[in-house]
C-alpha positions as a LaTeX table, in Angstrom:
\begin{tabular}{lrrr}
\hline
Residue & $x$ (\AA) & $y$ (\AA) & $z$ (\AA) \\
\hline
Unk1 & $-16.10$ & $-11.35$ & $-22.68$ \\
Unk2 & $-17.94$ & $-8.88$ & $-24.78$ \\
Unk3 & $-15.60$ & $-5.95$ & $-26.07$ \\
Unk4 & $-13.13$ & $-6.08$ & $-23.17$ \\
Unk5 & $-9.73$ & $-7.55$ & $-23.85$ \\
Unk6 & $-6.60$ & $-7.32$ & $-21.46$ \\
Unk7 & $-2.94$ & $-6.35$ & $-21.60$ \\
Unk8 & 0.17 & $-6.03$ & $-19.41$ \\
Unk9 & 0.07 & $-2.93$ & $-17.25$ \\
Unk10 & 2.41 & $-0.52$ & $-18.38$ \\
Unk11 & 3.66 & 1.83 & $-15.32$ \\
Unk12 & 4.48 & 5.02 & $-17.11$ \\
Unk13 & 1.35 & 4.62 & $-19.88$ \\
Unk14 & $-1.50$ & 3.09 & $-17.38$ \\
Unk15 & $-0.55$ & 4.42 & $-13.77$ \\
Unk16 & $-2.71$ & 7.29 & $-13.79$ \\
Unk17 & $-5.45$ & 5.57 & $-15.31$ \\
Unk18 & $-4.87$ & 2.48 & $-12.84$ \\
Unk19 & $-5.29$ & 5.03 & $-9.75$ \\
Unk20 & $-8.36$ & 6.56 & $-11.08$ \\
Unk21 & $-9.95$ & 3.05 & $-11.65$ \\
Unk22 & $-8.74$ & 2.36 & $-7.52$ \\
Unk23 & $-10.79$ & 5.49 & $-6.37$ \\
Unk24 & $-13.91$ & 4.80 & $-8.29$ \\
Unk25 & $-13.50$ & 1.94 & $-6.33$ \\
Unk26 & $-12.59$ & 2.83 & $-3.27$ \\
Unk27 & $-15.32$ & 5.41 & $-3.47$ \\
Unk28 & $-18.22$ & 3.04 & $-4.70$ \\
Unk29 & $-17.24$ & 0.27 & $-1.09$ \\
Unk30 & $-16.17$ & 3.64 & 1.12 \\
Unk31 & $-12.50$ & 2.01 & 1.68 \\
Unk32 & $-10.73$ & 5.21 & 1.59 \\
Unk33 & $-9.46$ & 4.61 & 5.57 \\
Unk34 & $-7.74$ & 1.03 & 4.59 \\
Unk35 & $-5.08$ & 0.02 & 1.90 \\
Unk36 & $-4.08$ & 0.40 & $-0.60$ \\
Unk37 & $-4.59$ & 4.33 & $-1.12$ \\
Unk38 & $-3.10$ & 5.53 & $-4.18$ \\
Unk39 & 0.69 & 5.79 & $-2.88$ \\
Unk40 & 0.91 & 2.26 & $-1.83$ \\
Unk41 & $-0.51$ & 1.16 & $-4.86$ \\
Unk42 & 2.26 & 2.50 & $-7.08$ \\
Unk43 & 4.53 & 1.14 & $-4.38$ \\
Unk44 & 3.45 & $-2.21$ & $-5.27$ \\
Unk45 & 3.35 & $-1.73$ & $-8.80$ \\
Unk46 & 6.54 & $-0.33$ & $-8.98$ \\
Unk47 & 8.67 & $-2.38$ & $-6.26$ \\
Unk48 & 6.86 & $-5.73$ & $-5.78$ \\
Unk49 & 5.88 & $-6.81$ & $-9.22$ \\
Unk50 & 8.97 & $-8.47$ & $-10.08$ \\
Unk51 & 7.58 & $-9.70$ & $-13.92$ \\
Unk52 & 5.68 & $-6.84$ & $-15.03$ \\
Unk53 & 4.77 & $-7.83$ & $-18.09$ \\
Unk54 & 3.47 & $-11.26$ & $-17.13$ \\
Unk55 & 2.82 & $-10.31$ & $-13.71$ \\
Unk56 & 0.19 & $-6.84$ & $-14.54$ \\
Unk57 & $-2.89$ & $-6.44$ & $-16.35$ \\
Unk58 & $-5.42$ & $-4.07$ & $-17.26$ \\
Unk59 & $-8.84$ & $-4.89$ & $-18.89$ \\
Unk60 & $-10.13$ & $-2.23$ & $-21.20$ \\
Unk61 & $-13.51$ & $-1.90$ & $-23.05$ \\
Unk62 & $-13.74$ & $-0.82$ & $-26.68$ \\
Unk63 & $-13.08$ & 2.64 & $-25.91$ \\
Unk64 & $-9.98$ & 2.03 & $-24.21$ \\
Unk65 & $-11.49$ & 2.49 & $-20.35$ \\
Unk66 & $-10.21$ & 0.70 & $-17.42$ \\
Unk67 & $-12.74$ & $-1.86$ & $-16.42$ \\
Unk68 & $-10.41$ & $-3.68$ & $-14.02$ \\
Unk69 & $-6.80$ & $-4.30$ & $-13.08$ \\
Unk70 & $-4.96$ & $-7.09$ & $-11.12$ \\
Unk71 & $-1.36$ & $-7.46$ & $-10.23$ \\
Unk72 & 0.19 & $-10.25$ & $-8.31$ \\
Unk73 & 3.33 & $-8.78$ & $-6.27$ \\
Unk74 & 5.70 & $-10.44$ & $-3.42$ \\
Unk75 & 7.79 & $-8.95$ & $-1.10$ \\
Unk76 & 11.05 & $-10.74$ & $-3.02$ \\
Unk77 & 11.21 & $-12.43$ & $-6.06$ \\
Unk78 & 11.83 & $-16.08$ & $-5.02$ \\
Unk79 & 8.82 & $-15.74$ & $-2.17$ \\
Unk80 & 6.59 & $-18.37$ & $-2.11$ \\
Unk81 & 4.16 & $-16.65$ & $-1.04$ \\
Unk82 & 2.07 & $-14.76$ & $-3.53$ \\
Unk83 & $-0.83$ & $-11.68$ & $-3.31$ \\
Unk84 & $-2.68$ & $-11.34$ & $-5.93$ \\
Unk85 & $-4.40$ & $-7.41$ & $-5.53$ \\
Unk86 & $-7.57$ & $-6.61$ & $-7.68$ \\
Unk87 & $-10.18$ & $-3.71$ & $-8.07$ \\
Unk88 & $-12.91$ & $-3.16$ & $-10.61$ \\
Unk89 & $-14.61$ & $-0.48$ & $-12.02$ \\
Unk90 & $-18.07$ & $-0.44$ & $-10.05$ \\
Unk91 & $-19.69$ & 1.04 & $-13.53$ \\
Unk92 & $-18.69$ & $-1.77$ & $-15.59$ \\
Unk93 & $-18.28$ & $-4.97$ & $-13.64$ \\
Unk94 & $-20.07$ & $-7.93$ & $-15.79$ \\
Unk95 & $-20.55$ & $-11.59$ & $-14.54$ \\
Unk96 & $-17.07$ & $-13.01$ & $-17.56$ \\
Unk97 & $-14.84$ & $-9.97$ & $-16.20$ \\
Unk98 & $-14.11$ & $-11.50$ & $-12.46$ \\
Unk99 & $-13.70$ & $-14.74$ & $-13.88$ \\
Unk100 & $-11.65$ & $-13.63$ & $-16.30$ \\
Unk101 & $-9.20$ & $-12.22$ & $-13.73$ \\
Unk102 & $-8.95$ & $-14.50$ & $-11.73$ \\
Unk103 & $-8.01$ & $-17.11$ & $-14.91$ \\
Unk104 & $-5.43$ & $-14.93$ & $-15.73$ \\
Unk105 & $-3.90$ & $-15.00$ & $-12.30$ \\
Unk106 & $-4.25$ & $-18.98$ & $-11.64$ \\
Unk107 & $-2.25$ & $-19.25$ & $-15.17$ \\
Unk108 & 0.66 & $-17.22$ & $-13.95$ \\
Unk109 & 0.72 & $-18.19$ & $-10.37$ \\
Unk110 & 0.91 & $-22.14$ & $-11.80$ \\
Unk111 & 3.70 & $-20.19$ & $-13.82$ \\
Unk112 & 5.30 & $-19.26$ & $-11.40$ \\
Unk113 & 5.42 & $-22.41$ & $-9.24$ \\
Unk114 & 6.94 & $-23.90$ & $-11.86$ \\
Unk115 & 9.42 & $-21.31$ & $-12.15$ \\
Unk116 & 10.36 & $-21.54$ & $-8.53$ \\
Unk117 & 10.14 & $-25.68$ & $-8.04$ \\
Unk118 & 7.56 & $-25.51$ & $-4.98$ \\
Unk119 & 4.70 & $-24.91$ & $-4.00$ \\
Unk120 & 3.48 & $-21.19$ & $-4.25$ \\
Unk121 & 0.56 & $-20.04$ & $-2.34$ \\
Unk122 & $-1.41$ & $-17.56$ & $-3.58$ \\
Unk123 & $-3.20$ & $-15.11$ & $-0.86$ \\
Unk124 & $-6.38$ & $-12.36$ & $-1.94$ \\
Unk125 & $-8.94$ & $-10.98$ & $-0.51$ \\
Unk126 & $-12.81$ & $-11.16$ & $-1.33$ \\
Unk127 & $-13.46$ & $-8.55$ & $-3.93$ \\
Unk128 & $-16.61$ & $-5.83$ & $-1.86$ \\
Unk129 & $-20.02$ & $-7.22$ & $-2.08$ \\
Unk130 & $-21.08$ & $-3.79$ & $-2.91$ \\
Unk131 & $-19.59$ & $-3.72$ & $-6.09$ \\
Unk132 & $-19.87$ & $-7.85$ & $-6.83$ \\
Unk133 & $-21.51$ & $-9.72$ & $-5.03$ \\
Unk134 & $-20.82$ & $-12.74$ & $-6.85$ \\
Unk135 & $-16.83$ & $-12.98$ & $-6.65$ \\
Unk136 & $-16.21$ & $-16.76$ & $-6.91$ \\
Unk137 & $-13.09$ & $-17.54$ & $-5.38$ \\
Unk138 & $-14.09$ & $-20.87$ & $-4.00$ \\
Unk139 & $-15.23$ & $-22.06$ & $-7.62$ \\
Unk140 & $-11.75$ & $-21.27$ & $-8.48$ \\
Unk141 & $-10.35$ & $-23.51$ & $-5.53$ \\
Unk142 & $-9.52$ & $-20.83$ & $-3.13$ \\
Unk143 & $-10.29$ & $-21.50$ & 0.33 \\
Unk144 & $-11.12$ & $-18.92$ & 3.38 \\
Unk145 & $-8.70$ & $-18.32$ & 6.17 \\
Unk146 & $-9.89$ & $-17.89$ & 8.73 \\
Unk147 & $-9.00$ & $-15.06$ & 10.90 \\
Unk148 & $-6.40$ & $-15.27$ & 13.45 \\
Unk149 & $-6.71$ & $-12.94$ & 16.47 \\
Unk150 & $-2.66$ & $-12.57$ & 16.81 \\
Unk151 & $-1.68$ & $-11.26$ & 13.53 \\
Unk152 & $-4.32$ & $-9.06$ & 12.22 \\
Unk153 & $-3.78$ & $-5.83$ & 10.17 \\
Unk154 & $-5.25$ & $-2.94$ & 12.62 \\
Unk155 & $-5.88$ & 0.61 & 11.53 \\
Unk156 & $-5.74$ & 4.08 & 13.35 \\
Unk157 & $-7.33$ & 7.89 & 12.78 \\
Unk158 & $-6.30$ & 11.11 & 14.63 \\
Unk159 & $-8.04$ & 14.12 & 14.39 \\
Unk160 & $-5.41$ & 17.18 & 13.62 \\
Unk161 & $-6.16$ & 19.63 & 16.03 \\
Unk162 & $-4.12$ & 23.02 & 16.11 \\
Unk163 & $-2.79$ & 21.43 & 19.07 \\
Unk164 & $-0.29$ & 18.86 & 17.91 \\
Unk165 & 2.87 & 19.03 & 19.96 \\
Unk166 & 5.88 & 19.93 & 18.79 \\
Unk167 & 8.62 & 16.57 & 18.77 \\
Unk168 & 11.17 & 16.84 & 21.39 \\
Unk169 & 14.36 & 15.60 & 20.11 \\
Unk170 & 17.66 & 14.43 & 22.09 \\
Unk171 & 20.41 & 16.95 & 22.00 \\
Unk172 & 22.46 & 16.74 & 18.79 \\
Unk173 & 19.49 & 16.07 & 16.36 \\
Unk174 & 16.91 & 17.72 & 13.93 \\
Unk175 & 14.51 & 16.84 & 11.65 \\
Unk176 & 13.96 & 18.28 & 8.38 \\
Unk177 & 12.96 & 16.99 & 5.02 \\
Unk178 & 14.86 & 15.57 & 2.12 \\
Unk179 & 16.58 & 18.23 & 0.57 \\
Unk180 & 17.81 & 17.11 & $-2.73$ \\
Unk181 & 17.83 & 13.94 & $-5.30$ \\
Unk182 & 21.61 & 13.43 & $-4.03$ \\
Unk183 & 20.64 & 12.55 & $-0.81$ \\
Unk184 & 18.10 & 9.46 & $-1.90$ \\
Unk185 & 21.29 & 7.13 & $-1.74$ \\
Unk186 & 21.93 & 7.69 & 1.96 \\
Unk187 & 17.85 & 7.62 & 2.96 \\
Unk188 & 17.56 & 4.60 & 0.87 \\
Unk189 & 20.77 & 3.24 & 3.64 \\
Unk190 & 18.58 & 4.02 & 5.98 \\
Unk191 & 15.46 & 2.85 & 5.07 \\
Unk192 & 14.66 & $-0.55$ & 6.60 \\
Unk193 & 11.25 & $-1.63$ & 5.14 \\
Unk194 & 11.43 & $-3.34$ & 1.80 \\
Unk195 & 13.42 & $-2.53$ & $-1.05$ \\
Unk196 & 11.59 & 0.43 & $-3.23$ \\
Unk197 & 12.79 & 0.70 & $-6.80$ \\
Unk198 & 14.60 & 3.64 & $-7.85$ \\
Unk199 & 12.60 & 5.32 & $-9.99$ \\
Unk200 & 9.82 & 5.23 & $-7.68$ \\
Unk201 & 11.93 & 6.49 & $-5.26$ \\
Unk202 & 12.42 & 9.45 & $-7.25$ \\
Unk203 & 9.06 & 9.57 & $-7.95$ \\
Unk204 & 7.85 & 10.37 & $-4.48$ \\
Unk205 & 10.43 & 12.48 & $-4.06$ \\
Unk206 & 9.30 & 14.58 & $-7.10$ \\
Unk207 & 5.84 & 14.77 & $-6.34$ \\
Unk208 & 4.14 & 17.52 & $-3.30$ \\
Unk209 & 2.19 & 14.75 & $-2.29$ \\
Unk210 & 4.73 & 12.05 & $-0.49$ \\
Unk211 & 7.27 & 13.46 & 1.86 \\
Unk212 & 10.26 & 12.46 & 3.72 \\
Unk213 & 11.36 & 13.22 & 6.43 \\
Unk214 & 14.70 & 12.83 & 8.76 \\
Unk215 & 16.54 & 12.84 & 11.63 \\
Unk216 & 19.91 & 13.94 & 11.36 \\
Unk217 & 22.66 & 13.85 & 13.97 \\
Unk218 & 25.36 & 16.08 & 14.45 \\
Unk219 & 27.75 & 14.10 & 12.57 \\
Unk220 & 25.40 & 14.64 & 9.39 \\
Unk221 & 24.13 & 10.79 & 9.43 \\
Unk222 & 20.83 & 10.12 & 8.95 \\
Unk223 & 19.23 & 8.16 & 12.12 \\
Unk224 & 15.45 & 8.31 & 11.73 \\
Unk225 & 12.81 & 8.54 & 8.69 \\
Unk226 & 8.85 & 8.84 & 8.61 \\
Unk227 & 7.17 & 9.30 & 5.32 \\
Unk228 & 3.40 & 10.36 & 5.20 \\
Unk229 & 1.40 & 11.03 & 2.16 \\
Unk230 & $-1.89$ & 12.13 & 0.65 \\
Unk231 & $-3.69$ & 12.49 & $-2.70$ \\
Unk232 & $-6.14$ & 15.57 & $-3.51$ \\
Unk233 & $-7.46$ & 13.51 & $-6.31$ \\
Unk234 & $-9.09$ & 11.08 & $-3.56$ \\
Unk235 & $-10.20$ & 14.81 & $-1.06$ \\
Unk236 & $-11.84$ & 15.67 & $-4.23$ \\
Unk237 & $-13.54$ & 12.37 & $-4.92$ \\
Unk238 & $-14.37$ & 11.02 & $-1.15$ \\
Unk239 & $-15.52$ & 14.31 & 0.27 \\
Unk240 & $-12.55$ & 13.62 & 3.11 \\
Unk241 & $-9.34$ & 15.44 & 3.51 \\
Unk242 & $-7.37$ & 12.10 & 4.59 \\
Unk243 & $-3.55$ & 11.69 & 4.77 \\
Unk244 & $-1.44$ & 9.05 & 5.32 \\
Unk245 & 1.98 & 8.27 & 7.88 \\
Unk246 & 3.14 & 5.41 & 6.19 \\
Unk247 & 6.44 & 4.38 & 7.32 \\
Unk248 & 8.50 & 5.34 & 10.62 \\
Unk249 & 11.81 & 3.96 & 11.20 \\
Unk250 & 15.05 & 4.60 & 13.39 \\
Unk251 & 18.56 & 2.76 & 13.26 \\
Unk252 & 18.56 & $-0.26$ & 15.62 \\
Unk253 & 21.83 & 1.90 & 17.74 \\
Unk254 & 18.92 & 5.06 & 17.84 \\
Unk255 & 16.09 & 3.47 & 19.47 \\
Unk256 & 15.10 & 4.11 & 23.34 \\
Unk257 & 15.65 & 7.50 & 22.29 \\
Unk258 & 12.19 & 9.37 & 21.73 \\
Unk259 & 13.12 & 9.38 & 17.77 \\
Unk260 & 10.17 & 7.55 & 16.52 \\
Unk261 & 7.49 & 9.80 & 18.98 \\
Unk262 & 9.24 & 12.71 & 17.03 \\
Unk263 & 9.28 & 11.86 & 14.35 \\
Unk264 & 5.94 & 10.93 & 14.61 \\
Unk265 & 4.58 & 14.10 & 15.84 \\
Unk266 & 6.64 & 15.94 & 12.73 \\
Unk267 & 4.60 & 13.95 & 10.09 \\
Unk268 & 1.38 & 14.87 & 11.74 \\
Unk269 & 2.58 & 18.46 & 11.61 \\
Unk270 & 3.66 & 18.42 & 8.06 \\
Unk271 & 0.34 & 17.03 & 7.20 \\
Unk272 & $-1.89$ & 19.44 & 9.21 \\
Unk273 & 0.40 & 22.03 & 6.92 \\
Unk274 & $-0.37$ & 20.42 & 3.81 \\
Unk275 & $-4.41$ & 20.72 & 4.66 \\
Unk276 & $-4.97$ & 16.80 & 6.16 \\
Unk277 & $-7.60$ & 17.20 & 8.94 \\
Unk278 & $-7.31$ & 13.06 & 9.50 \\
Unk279 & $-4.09$ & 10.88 & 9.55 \\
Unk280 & $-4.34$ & 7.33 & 9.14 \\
Unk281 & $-1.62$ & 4.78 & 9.62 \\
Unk282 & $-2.15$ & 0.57 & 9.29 \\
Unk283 & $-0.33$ & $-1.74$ & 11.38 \\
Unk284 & $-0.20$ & $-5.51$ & 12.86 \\
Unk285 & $-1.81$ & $-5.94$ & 16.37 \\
Unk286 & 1.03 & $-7.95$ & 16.64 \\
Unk287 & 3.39 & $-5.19$ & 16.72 \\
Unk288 & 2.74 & $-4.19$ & 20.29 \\
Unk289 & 5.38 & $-1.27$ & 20.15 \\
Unk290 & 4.15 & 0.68 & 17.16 \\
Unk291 & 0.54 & 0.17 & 18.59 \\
Unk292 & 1.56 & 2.09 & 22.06 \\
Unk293 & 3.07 & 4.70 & 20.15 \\
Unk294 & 0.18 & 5.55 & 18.22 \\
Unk295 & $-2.61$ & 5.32 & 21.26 \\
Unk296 & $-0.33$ & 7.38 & 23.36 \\
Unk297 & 0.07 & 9.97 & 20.22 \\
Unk298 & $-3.94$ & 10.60 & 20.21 \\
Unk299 & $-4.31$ & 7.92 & 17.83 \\
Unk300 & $-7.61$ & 5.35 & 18.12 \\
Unk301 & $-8.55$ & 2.58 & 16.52 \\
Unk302 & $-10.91$ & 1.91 & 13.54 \\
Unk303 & $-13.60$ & $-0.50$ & 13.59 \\
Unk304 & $-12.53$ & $-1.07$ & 10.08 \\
Unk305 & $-13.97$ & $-5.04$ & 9.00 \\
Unk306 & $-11.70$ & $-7.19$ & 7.73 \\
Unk307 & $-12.24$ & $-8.48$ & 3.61 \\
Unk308 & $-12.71$ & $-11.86$ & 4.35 \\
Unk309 & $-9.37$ & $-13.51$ & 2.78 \\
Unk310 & $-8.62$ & $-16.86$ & 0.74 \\
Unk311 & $-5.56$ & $-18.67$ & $-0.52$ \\
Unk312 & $-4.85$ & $-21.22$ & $-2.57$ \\
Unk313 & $-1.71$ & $-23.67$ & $-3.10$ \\
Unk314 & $-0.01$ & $-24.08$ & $-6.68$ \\
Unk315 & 1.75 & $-27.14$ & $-6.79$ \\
Unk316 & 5.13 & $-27.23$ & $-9.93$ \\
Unk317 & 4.42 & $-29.98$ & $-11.75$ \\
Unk318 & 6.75 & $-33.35$ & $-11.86$ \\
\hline
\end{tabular}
């Protein structure tokens, strides 16, 4: 591969880079109402690459520019199940650089079967014909899955209106944001998702563009969350003023409640504040409760296609 070579990603050196390599091309195959948006990248940089030295890389010309980046992440560290997530910049894509990515990643997911003892099964996603049209995954012995009507991701848009209402919370509660560092230990108690590593914890928390908020009961305990997001880089880029609800979640003895409408309707708020004039949110169909709660909030749903996706199995040898 002429003048490109490849590295590990390194967070702190190569995230900013990394982000602006995601918006060329998210830009380039208009993806900037589906995932990963900036935020969830670093999520998955930071939380879900468990190896990042083996498990990150970043391909860079002679003058030290991005030209692509893949990272193969898993919700824990002894999953056998595997995604490997890729982008490349839609300037410099050459017929060697795909192949050369995906090489890298059938290495170290064979690595990693080994590691583990059983088979691993790595999952990705057709890289946009508008950018490649060429992406041979089935060369590389990936196979297509086909789609399955009962467990498909789903995505939603609502306009924000001046007319959001206000959340109407049970007696005893507010909502409010974060309000220090020191309180991180008791949201992260809270929190339900997937573990997020510390420092990118902190990170959000540091930066005007990912927000918390919570519910808090009269005893002081924290009962609900919802996080939402945006990045300016991506307004300035797409043309769009987007933003993001990313996570909602109340405490199992909380629920029936209202809570999650609230706190709902807060994010919205906060993000009309902050300048958003669309909120997006991605879900499963599956999830038949989060789905009524965002059609009755004035959320519909995208026609957004789905990237045809492949997998293939990794077998540890005897």
């Amino acid at each position: 591969m002429t003048d490109v070579l490849s590295r590990a990603c390194d967070y702190a050196r190569d995230i900013e880079r990394v982000i602006a390599l995601l918006l060329n091309y998210r830009t380039a195959v208009n993806l900037h109402d589906t995932y990963p948006h900036p935020w969830r990248l670093r999520l998955l940089l930071s939380s879900r690459v468990w190896d990042a030295a083996q498990d990150s890389r970043i391909w860079e010309d002679a003058n030290g520019r991005p030209a692509a980046f893949a990272m193969l992440w898993r919700r824990r560290p002894d999953s056998p199940y595997l995604a490997l997530e890729r982008f490349v910049d839609p300037a410099g894509v050459t017929d060697d650089l795909i192949p050369a990515v995906l090489q890298w990643a059938a290495a170290r997911a064979q690595a990693i079967a080994q590691e583990l003892g059983e088979p691993l099964t790595l999952h990705t996603n057709r890289l946009a014909t508008a950018v490649h049209p060429h992406d041979p995954l089935e060369t590389y012995g990936f196979t297509p899955l086909p789609p399955d009507p009962d467990a498909q991701g789903v995505y939603f848009a609502r306009p924000l209106p001046d007319d959001i209402p206000a959340p109407t919370l049970p007696r005893g509660y507010l909502i409010r944001p974060l309000q220090s560092a020191a309180e991180l230990e008791a949201y992260g108690e809270l929190y339900d998702f997937t573990a997020v590593h510390p420092h990118h914890r902190q990170e959000m928390f540091d930066s005007d563009e990912y927000n918390h908020l919570v519910a808090v009961a009269d005893t002081g305990q924290f009962v609900a969350y919802c996080e939402y997001a945006f990045c300016r880089a991506e307004w300035a880029q797409s043309g769009r003023r987007r933003g993001w609800i990313d996570y909602i979640g109340v405490r199992p003895e909380n629920q029936r409640q209202g809570l999650g409408r609230a706190m709902l309707l807060a994010g919205l708020r906060q993000l009309q504040a902050a300048g958003v004039e669309v909120a997006l949110l991605g879900t499963m169909n599956s999830n038949k409760t989060a789905v009524n709660l965002y059609e009755t909030t004035g959320f519909t749903r995208l026609a957004t296609p789905e990237t045809p996706a492949y997998q293939k199995i990794y077998w540890p040898h005897a």
